[in-house]
C-alpha positions in Angstrom: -8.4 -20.7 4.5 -4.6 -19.8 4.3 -2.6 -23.3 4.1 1.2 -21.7 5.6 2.8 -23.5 8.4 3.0 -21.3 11.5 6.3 -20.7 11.1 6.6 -19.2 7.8 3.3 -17.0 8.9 5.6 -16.0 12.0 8.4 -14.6 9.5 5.4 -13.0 7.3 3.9 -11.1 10.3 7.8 -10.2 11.0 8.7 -9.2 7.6 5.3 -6.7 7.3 5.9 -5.0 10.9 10.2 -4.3 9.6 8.0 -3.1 6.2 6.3 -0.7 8.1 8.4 0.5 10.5 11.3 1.1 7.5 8.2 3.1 6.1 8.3 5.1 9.4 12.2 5.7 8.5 12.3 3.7 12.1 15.5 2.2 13.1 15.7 -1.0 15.3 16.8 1.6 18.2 14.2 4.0 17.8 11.6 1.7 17.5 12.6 -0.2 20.9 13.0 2.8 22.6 9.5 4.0 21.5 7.3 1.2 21.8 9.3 -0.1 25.6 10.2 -3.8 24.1 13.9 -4.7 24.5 16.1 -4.1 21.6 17.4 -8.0 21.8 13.5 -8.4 21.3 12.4 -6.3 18.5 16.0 -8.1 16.5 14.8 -11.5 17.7 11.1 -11.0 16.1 12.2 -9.6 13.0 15.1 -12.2 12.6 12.6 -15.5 13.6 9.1 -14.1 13.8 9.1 -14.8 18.0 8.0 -12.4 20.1 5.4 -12.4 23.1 1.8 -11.2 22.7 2.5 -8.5 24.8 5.5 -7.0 23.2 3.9 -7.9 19.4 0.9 -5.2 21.1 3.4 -3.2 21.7 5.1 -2.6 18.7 1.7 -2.7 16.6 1.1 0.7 18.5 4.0 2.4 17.2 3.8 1.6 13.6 0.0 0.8 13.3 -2.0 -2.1 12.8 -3.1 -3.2 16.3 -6.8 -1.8 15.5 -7.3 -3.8 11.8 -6.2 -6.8 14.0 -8.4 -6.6 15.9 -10.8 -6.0 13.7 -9.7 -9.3 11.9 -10.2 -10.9 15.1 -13.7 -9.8 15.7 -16.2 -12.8 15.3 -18.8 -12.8 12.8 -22.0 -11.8 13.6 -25.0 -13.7 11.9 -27.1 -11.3 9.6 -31.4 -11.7 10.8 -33.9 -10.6 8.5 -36.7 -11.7 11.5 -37.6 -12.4 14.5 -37.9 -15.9 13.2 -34.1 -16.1 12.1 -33.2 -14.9 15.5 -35.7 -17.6 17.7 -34.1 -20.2 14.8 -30.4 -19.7 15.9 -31.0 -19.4 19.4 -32.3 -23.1 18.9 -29.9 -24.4 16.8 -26.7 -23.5 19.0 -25.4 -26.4 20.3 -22.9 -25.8 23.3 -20.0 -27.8 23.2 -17.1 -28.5 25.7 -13.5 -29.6 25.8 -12.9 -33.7 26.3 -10.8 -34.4 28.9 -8.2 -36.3 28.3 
């Protein structure tokens, strides 16, 4: 488990999508223009690490990385060897719901 407040881990995600779009020899401009997020938008994310889901998909499909997110977001599927394992986890889920407050 990563222990980074979300803040800094805002800045990181920043700083690696300027890495790879300086990689792409991508300015600010031409990025924008090619991935349809305002320019103020693109500065603003790479200055302070906000940006919108949907503009943050945006850019992640001009210089890469929006399928090894979502790979990294893929949950994690338990590993049977039987039948048995299978009827065993079916039994041991226990669904669980929200308190309200």
């Amino acid at each position: 488990m990563l222990l980074m407040s979300l803040s800094k881990t805002q800045k990181m995600i920043a700083t690696h999508v300027r890495d790879r779009r300086l990689l792409m020899e991508l300015t600010q401009e031409g990025l924008a223009e090619r991935s349809g997020v305002a320019l103020s938008t693109l500065r603003k994310f790479e200055q302070k690490g906000l940006i919108s889901l949907d503009s943050f998909l945006k850019i992640l499909m001009v210089v890469g990385g929006l399928e090894e997110l979502l790979d990294a977001l893929k949950p994690d599927k338990p590993a049977f060897n039987s039948i048995d394992d299978v009827l065993k986890q079916d039994d041991s889920i226990i669904k669980k719901r929200g308190r309200r407050k």
